[in-house]
C-alpha positions as CSV (number, residue, x, y, z in Angstrom):
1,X,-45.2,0.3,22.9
2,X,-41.7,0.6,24.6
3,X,-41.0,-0.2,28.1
4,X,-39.9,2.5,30.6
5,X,-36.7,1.1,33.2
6,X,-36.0,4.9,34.4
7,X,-38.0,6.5,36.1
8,X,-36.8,9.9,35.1
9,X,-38.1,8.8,31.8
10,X,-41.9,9.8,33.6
11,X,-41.2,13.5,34.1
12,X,-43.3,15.1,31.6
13,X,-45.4,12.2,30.2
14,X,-48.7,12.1,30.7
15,X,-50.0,8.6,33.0
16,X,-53.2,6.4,31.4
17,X,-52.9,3.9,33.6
18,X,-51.5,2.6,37.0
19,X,-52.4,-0.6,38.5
20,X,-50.8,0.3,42.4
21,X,-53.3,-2.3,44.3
22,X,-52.2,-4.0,48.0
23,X,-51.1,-7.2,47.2
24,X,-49.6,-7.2,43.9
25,X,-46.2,-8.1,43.3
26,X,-45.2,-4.6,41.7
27,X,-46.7,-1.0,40.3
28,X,-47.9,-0.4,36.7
29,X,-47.6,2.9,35.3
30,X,-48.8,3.3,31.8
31,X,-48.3,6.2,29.9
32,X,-50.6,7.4,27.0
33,X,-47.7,7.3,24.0
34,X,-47.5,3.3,25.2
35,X,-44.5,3.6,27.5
36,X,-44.4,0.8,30.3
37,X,-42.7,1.0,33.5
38,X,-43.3,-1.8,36.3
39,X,-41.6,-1.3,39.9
40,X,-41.1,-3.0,42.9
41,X,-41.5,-1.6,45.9
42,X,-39.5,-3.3,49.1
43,X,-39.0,-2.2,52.9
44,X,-36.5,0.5,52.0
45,X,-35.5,0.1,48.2
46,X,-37.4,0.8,44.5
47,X,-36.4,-1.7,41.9
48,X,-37.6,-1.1,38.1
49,X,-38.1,-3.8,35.9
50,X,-35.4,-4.3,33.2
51,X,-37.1,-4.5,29.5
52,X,-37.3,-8.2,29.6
53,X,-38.6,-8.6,33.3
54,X,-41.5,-6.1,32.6
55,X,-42.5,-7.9,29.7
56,X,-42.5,-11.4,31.6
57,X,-44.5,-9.5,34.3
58,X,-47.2,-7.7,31.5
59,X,-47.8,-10.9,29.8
60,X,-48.3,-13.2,32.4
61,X,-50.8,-10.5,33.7
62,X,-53.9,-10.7,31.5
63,X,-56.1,-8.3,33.4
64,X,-53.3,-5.9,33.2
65,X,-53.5,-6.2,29.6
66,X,-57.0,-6.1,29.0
67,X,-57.7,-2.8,31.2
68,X,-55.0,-1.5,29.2
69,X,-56.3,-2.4,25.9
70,X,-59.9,-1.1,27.6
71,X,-58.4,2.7,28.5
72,X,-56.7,2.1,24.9
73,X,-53.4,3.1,26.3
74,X,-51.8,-0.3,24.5
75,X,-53.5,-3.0,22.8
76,X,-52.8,-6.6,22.7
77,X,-51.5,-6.4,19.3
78,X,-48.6,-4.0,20.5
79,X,-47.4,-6.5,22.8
80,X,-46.9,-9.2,19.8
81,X,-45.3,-6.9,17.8
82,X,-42.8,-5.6,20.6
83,X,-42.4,-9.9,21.1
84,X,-41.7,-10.2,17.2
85,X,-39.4,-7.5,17.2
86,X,-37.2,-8.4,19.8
87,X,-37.2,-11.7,18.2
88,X,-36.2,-10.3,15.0
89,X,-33.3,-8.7,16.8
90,X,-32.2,-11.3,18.6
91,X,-32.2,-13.4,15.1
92,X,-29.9,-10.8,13.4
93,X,-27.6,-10.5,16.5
94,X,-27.2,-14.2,15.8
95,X,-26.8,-13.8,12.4
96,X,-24.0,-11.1,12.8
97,X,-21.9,-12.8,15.6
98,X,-22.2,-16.2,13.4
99,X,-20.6,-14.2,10.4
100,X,-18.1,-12.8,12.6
101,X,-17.2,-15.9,13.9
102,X,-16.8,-17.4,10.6
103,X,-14.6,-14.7,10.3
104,X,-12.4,-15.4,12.9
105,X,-12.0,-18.4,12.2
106,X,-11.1,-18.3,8.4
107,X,-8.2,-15.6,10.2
108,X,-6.9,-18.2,12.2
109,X,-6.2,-20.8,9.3
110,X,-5.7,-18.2,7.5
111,X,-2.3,-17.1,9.8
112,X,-2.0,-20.8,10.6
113,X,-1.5,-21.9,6.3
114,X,1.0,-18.9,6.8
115,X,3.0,-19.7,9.7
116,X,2.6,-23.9,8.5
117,X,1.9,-23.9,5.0
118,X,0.3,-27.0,3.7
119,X,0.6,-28.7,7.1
120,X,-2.1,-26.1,8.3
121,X,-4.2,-28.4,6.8
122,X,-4.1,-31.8,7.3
């Protein structure tokens, strides 16, 4: 499952679902290889959904969800594992700008013992 935010990213793909009804805050296009793509039509503009914003909108949605899971263009399981895995990103991002902040920071005493010495320290 991926989400789609371009919607030149359609052109070729074929569509398993699309949720278009009158009163609905925005489209859903599925695709059958589990893209996503959720837009929002106003007076005289298209907005797609961002990754995260299409998410929020799917999962607060749960007869979007199950008619997809019906038509078996993307089960309920997918959208778990697309939540864990973003998770897992955002964990090691975390990870990796805490080391590189460490980093940094043993630079800076690092030059500051230079430029000071002992001092640095106390």
């Amino acid at each position: 499952m991926y989400y789609i935010d371009d919607a030149q990213a359609l052109v070729g793909k074929q569509v398993g679902f699309i949720h278009a009804g009158q009163y609905v805050e925005a489209i859903t296009i599925a695709t059958m290889d589990g893209g996503i793509m959720i837009i929002q039509q106003n007076e005289d503009e298209t907005h797609v959904f961002n990754e995260r914003r299409a998410h929020m909108y799917i999962s607060n949605n749960s007869w979007i969800i199950e008619e997809l899971a019906e038509k078996g263009v993307i089960g309920k399981d997918d959208l778990q594992r697309w939540k864990d895995e973003k998770e897992r990103q955002r964990i090691a991002a975390a990870e990796k700008y805490a080391q590189e902040q460490e980093q940094r920071e043993r630079q800076a005493l690092k030059q500051l013992y230079e430029k000071y010495g002992a001092e640095a320290l106390v």
